[in-house]
KOLGU-28040 format. One line per 3 residues: their letters; for each residue x, y, z of N, C-alpha, C. Coordinates in steps of 0.02 Angstrom, whole numbers, always signed. Layout:
# KOLGU-28040
a) X,Y,Z,X,Y,Z,X,Y,Z ~ ...
END
This chain:
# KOLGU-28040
xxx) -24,+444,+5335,-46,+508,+5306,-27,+512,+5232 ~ +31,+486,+5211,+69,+483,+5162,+18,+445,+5100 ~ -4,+390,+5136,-26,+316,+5096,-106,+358,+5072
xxx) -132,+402,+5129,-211,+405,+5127,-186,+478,+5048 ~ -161,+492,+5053,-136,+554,+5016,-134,+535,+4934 ~ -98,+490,+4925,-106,+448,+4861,-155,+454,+4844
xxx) -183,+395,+4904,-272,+363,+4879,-277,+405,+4849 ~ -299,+488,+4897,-346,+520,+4846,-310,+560,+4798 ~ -277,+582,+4809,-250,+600,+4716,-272,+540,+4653
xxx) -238,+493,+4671,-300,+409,+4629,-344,+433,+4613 ~ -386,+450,+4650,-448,+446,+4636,-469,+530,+4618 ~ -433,+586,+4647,-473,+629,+4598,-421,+632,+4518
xxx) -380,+594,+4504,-357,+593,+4457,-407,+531,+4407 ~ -432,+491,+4425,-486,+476,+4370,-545,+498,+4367 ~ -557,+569,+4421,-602,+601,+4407,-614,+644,+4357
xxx) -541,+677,+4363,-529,+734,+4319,-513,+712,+4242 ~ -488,+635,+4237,-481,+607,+4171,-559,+590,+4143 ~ -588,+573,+4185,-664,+527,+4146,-695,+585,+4164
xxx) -704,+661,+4165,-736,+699,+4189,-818,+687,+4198 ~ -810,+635,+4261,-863,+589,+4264,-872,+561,+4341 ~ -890,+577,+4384,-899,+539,+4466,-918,+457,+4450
xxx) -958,+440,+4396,-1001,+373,+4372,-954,+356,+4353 ~ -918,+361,+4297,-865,+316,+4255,-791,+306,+4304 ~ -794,+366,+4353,-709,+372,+4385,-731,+302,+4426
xxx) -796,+298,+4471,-798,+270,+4530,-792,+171,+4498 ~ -813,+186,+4420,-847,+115,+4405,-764,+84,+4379 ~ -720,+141,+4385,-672,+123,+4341,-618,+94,+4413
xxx) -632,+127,+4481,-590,+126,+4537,-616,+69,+4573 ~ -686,+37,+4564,-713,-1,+4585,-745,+22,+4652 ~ -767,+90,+4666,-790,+113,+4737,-860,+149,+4719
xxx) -888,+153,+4760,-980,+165,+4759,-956,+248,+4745 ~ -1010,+272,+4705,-986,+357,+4683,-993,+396,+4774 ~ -1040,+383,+4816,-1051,+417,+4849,-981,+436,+4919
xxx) -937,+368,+4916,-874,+367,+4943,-833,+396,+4886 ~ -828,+393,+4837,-770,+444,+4804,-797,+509,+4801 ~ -871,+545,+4803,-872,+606,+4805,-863,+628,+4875
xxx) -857,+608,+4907,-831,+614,+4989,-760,+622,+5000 ~ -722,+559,+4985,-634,+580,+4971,-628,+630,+4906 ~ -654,+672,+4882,-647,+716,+4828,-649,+789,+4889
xxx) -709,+793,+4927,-716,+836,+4945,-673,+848,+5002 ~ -679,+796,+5044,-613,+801,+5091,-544,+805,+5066 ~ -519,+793,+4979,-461,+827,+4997,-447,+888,+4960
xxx) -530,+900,+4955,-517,+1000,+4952,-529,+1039,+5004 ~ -552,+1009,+5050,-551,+1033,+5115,-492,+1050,+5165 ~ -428,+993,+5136,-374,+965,+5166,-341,+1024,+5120
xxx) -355,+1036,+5053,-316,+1063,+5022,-330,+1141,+5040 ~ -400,+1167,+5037,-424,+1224,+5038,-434,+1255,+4981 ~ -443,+1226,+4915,-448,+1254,+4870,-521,+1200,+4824
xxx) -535,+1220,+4803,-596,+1196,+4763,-559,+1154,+4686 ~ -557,+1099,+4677,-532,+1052,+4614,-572,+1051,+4573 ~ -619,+1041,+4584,-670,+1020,+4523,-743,+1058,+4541
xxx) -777,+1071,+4473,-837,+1112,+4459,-867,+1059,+4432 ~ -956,+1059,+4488,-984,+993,+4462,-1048,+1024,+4438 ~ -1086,+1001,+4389,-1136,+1004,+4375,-1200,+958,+4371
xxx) -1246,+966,+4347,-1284,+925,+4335,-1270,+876,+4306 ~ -1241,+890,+4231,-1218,+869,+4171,-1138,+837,+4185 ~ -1094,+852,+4216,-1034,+860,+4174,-982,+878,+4251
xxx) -929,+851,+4233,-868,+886,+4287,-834,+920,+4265 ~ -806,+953,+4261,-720,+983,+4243,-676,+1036,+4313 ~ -618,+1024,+4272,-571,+1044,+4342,-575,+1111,+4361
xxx) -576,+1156,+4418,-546,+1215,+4421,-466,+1247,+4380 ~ -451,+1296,+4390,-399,+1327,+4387,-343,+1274,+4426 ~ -355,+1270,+4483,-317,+1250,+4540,-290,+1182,+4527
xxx) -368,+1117,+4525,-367,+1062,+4470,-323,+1073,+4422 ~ -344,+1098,+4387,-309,+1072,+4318,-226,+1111,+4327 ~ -220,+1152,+4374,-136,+1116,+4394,-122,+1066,+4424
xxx) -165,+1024,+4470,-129,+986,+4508,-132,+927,+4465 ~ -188,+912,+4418,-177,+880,+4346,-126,+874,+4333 ~ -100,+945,+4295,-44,+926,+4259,+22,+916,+4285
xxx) +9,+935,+4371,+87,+909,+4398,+75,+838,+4395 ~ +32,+798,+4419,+26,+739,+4474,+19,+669,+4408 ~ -3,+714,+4349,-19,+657,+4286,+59,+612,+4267
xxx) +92,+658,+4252,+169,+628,+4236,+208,+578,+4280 ~ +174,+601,+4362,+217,+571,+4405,+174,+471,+4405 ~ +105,+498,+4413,+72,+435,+4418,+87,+379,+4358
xxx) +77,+426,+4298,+85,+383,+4217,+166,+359,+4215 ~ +202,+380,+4256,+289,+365,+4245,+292,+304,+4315 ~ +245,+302,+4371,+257,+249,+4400,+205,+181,+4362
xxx) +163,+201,+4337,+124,+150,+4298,+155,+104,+4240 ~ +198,+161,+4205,+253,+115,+4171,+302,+79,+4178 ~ +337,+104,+4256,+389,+48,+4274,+365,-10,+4307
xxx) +296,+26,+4323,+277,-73,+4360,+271,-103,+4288 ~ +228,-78,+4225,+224,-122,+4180,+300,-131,+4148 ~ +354,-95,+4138,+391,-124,+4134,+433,-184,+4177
xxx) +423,-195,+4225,+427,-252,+4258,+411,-330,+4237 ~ +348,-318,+4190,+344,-400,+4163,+381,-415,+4128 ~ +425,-384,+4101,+493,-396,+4077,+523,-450,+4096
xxx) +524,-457,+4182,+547,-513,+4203,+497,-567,+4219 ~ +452,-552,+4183,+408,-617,+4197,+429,-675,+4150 ~ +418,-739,+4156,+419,-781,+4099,+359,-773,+4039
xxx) +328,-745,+4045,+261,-716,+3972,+250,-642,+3986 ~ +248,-624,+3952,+220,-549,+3961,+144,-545,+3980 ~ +145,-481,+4013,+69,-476,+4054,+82,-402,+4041
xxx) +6,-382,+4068,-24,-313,+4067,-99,-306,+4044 ~ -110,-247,+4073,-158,-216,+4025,-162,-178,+3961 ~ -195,-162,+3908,-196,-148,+3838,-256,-116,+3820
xxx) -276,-50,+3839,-314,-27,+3789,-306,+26,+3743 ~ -376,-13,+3681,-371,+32,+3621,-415,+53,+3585 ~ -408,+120,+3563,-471,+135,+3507,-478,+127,+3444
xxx) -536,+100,+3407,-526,+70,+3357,-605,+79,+3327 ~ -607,+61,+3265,-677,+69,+3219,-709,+4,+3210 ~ -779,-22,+3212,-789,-67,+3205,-767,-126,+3132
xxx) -758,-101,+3087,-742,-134,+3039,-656,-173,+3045 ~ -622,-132,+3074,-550,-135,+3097,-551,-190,+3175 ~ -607,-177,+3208,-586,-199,+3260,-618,-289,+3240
xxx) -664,-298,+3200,-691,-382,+3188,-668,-405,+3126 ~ -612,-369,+3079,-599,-409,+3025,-509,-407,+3042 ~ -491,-376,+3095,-416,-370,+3101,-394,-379,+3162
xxx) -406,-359,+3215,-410,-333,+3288,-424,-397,+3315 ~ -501,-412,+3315,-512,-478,+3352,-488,-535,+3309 ~ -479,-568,+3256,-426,-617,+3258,-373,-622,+3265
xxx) -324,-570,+3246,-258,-571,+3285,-246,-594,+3370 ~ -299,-562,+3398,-313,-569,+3476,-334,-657,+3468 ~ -388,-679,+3444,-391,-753,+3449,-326,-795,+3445
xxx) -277,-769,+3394,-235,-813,+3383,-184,-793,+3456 ~ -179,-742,+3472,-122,-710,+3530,-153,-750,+3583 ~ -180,-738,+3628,-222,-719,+3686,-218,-791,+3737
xxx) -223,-827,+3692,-216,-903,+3710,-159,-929,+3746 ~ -117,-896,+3711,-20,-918,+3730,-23,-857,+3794 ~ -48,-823,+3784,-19,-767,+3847,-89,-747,+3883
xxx) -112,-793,+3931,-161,-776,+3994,-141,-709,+4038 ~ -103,-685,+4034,-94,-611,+4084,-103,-559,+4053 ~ -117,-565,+3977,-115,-512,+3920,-191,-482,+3942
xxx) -226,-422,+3972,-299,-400,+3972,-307,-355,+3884 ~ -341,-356,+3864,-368,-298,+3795,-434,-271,+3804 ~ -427,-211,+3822,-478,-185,+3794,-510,-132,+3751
xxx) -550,-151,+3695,-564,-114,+3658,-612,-80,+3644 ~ -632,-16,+3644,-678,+28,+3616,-703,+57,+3532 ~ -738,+30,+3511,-750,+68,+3445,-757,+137,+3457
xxx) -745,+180,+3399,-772,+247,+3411,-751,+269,+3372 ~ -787,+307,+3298,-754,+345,+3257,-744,+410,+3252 ~ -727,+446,+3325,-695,+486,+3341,-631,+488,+3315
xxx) -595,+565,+3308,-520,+544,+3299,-497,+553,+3363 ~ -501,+507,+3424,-483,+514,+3476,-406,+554,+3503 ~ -397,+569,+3551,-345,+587,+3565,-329,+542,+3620
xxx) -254,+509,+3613,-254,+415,+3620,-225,+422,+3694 ~ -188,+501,+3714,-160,+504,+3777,-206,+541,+3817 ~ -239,+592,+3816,-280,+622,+3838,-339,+552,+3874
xxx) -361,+525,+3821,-406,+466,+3839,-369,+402,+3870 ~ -315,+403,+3892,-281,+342,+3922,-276,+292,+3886 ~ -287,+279,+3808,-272,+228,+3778,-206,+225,+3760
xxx) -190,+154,+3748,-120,+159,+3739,-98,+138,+3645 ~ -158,+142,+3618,-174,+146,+3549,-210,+152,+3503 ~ -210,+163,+3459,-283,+187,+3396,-259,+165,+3352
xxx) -343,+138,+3314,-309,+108,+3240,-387,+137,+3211 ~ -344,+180,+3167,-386,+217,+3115,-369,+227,+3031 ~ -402,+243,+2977,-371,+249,+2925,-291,+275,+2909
xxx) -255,+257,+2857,-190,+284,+2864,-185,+363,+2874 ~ -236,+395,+2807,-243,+470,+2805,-267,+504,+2868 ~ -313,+468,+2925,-325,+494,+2969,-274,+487,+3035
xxx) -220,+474,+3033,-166,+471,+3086,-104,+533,+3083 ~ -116,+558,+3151,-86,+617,+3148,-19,+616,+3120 ~ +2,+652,+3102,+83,+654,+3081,+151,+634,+3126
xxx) +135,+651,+3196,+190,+666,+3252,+189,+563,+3270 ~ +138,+542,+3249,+130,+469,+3293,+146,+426,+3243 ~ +195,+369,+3289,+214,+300,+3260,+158,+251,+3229
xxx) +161,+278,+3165,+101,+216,+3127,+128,+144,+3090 ~ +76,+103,+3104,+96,+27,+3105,+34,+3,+3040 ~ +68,+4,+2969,+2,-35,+2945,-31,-103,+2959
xxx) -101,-118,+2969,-113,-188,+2986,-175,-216,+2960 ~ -171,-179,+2895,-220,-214,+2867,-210,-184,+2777 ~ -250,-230,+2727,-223,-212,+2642,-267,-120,+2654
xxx) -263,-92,+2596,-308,-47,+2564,-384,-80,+2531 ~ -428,-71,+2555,-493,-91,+2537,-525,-50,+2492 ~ -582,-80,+2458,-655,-39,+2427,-697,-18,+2469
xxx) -715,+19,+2482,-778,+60,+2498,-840,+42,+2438 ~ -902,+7,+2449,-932,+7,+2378,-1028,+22,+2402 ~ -1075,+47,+2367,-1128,+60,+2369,-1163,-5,+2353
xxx) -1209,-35,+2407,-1272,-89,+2400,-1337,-73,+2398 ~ -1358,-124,+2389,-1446,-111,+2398,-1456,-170,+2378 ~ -1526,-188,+2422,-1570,-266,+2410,-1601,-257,+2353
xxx) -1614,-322,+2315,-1660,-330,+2255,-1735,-308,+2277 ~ -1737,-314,+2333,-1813,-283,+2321,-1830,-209,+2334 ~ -1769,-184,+2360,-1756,-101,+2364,-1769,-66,+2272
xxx) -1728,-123,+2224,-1710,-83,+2161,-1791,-107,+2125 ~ -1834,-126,+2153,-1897,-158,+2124,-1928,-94,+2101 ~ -1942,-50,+2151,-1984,+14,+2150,-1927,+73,+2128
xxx) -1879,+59,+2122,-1815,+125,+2110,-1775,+103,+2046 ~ -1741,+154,+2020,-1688,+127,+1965,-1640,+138,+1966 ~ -1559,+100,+1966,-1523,+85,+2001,-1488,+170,+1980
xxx) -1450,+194,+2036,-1421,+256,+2022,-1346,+255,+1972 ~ -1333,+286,+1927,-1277,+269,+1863,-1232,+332,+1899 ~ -1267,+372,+1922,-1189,+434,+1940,-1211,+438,+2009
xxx) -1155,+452,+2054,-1153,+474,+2112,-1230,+531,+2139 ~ -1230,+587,+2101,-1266,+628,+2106,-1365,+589,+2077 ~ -1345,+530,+2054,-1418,+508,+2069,-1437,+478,+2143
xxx) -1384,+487,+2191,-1396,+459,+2252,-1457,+502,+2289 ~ -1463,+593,+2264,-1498,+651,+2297,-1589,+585,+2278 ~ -1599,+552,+2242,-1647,+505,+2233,-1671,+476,+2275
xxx) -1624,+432,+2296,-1609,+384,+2326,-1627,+383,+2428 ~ -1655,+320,+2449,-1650,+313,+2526,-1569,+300,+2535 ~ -1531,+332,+2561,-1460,+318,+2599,-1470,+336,+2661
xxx) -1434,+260,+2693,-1410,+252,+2752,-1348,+284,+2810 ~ -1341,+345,+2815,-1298,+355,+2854,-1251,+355,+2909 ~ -1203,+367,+2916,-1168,+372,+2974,-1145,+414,+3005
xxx) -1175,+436,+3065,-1168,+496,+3112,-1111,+503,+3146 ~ -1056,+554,+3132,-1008,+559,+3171,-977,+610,+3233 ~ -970,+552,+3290,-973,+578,+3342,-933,+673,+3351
xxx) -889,+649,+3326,-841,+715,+3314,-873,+795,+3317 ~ -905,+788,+3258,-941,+866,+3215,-1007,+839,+3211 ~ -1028,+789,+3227,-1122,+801,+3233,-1146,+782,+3178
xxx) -1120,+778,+3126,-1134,+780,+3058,-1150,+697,+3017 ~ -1153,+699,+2986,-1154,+635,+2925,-1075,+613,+2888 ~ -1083,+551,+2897,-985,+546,+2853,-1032,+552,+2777
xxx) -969,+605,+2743,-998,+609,+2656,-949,+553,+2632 ~ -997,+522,+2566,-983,+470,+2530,-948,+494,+2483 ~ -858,+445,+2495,-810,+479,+2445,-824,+455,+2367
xxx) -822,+485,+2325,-808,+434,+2257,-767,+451,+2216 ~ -750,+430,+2170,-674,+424,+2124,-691,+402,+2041 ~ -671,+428,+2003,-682,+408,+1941,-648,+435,+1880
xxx) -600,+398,+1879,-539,+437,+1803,-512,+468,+1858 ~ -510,+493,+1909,-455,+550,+1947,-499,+592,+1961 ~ -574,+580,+1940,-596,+653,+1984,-637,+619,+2048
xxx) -615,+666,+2096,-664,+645,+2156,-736,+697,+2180 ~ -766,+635,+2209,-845,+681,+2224,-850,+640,+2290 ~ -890,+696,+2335,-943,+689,+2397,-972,+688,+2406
xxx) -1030,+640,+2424,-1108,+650,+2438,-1132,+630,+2476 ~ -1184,+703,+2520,-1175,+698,+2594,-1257,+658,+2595 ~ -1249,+594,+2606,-1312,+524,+2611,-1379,+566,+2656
xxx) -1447,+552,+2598,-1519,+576,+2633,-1531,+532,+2652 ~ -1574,+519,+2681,-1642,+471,+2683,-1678,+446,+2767 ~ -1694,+386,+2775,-1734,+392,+2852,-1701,+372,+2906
xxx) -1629,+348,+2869,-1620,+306,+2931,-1520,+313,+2925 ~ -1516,+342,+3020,-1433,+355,+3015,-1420,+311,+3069 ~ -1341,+278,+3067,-1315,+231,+3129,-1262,+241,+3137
xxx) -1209,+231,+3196,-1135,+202,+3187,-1115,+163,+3220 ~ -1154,+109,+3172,-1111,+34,+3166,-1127,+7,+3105 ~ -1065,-23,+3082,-1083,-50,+3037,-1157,-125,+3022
xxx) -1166,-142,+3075,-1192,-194,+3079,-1269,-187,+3050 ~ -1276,-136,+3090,-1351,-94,+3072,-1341,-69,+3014 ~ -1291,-30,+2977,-1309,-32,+2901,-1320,-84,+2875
xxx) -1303,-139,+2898,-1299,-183,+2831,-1356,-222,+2849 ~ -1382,-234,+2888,-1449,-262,+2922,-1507,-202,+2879 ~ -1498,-169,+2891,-1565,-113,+2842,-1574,-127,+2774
xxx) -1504,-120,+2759,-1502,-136,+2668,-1510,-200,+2663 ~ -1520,-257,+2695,-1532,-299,+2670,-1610,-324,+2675 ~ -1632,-288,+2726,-1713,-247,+2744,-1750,-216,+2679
xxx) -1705,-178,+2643,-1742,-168,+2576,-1742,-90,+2598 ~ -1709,-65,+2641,-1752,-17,+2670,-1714,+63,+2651 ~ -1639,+44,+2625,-1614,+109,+2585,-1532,+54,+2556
xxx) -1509,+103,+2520,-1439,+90,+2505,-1367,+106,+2577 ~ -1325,+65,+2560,-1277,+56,+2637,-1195,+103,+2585 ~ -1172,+119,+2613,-1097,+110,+2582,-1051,+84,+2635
xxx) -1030,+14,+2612,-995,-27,+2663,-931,-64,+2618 ~ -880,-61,+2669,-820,-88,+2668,-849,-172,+2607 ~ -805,-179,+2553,-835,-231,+2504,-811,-288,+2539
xxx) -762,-319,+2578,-748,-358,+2612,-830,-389,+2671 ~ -863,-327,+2713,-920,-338,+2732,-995,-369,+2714 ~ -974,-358,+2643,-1039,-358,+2605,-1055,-417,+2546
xxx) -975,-443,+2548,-942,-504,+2495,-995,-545,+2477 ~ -1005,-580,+2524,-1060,-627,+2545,-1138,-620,+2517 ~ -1153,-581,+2546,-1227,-547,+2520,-1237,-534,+2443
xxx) -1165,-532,+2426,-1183,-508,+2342,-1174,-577,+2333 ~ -1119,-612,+2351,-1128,-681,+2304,-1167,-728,+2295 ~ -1216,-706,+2350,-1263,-767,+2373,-1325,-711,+2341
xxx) -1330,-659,+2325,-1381,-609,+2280,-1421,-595,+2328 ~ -1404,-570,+2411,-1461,-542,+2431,-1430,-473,+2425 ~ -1377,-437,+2407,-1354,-378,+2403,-1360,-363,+2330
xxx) -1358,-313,+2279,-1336,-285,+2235,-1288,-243,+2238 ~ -1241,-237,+2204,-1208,-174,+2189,-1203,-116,+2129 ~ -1208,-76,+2145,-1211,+17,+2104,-1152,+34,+2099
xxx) -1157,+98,+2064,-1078,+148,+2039,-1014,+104,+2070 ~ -1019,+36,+2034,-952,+3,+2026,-891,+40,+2009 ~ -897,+84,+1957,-839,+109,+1942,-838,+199,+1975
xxx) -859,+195,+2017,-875,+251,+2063,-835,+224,+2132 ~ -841,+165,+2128,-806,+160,+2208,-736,+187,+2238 ~ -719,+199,+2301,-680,+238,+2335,-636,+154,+2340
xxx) -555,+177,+2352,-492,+124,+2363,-501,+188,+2450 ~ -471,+131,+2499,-493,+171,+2554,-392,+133,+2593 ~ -377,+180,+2619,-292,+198,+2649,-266,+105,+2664
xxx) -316,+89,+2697,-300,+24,+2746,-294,+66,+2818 ~ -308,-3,+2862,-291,+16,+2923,-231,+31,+2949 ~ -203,+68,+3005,-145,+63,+3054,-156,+70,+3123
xxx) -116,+48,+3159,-107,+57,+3253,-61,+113,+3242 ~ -88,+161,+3279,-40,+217,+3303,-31,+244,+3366 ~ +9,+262,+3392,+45,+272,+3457,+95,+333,+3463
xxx) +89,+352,+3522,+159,+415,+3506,+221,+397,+3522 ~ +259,+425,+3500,+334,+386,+3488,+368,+423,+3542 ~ +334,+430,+3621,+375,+423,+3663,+337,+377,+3726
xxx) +289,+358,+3697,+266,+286,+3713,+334,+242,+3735 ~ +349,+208,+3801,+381,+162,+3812,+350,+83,+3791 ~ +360,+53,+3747,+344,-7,+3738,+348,-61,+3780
xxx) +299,-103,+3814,+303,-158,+3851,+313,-222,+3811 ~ +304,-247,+3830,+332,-306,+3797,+259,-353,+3782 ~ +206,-340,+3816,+112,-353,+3801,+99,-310,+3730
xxx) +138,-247,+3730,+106,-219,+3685,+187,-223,+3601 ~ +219,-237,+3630,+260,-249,+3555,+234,-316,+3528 ~ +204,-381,+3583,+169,-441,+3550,+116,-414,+3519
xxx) +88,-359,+3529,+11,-352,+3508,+37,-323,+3441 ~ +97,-261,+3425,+121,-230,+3369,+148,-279,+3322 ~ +154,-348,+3338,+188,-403,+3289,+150,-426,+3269
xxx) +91,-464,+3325,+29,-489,+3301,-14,-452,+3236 ~ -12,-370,+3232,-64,-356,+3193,-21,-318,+3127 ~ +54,-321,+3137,+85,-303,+3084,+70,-318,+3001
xxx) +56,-291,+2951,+31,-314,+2882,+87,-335,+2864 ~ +90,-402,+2838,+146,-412,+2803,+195,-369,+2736 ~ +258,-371,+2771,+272,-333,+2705,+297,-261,+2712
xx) +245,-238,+2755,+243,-189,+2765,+266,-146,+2834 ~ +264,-71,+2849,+307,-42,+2911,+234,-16,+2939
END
């Protein structure tokens, strides 16, 4: 009775986290139609109603979202002592996930992991882009690596990557029919490529810098994405201007299928960090992963 009792707390506890029957069941490995069954039987058992389902969307009752917040601490505090346990392994093992931005996660993230990953087969990673400013416990990650300026105050930040340019492109055959923009504010001209952020719905505005004064400009034109990949695939399409990390774009200029604009307009951008909350218990999977992506030099 004891054992079946768990189960389902398990399982309506990744219900109530992925407020999702699809994502809890895909995450528990059980067909949705058996976890909405042990959901309902143990409100039946319970007599109280847990969760409000909709078409759209789950979320907890009143009732839920206490037994949430008792049952979360107890489960997340036995989850850590088994992972503290590989302690006594001869390599460290575990699972590892984290949220991260695409530019951060393929010029920093995944080679550190190439060079790790090899020596330690029990190490799992998994990573999500998302330029959300996620919330890293709420979402069960056990880290985020986002700009420096964008990391909350209360959390242990780890730099792991330099301070970069931010810089404005466009293909030579884009500037054929256009003339290249000299101030920020000739961008209102201009096709720009945007990036839609999940957060506020909105467009990221393009920072710029010049002598000490700064400007924003929130990018027009036909075509919005978030990934970087697809910006830089368009602009090299001819098809608007990108503003991309200058490390991304290196290439394309040297070899002249890129141009670059308001050179002395460009944004110096924080560098990356991993951040975590500092009552995070550290495993010993994830202090290799905090060494691996440490910037030299640096805290």
């Amino acid at each position: 009775m004891v054992r079946k009792s768990v189960d389902d707390l398990i399982y309506f506890l990744a219900v109530a986290r992925e407020r999702s029957f699809t994502r809890a069941a895909a995450a528990l490995g059980v067909s949705q139609p058996a976890l909405s069954q042990t959901i309902r039987t143990l409100e039946e058992r319970l007599g109280v109603r847990l969760l409000t389902r909709t078409t759209r969307s789950v979320s907890t009752t009143e009732a839920g979202e206490r037994l949430l917040n008792t049952i979360s601490p107890l489960f997340d505090g036995i989850q850590d002592g088994l992972a503290a346990l590989s302690e006594l392994r001869d390599k460290p093992a575990g699972s590892l996930r984290i949220t991260s931005v695409e530019h951060a996660s393929r010029t920093i993230l995944a080679p550190a992991l190439a060079k790790l990953l090899p020596d330690y087969p029990d190490i799992n990673v998994e990573i999500i882009n998302d330029y959300r400013l996620t919330d890293i416990a709420a979402d069960r990650f056990d880290a985020g690596i986002r700009l420096g300026e964008q990391v909350a105050q209360d959390m242990i930040a780890v730099r792991i990557g330099p301070d970069f340019e931010q810089i404005v492109v466009g293909a030579p055959a884009y500037f054929k029919k256009r003339n290249k923009p000299k101030t920020p504010h000739d961008l209102t001209e201009h096709h720009c490529i945007a990036l839609r952020l999940p957060t506020s719905g909105g467009f990221w505005s393009w920072p710029f810098v010049k002598n000490g004064r700064e400007l924003n400009v929130r990018p027009e034109g036909q075509l919005a994405f978030n990934t970087i990949a697809l910006h830089l695939d368009m602009a090299l399409a001819g098809l608007g201007l990108a503003y991309l990390p200058e490390d991304v774009v290196k290439e394309h200029l040297e070899q002249g299928r890129l141009v670059r604009v308001l050179a002395d307009w460009s944004a110096q951008m924080s560098g990356y960090h991993l951040y975590y909350p500092s009552r995070r218990q550290q495993t010993p999977a994830f202090s290799l992963l905090v060494n691996a992506l440490r910037y030299p030099g640096r805290a």
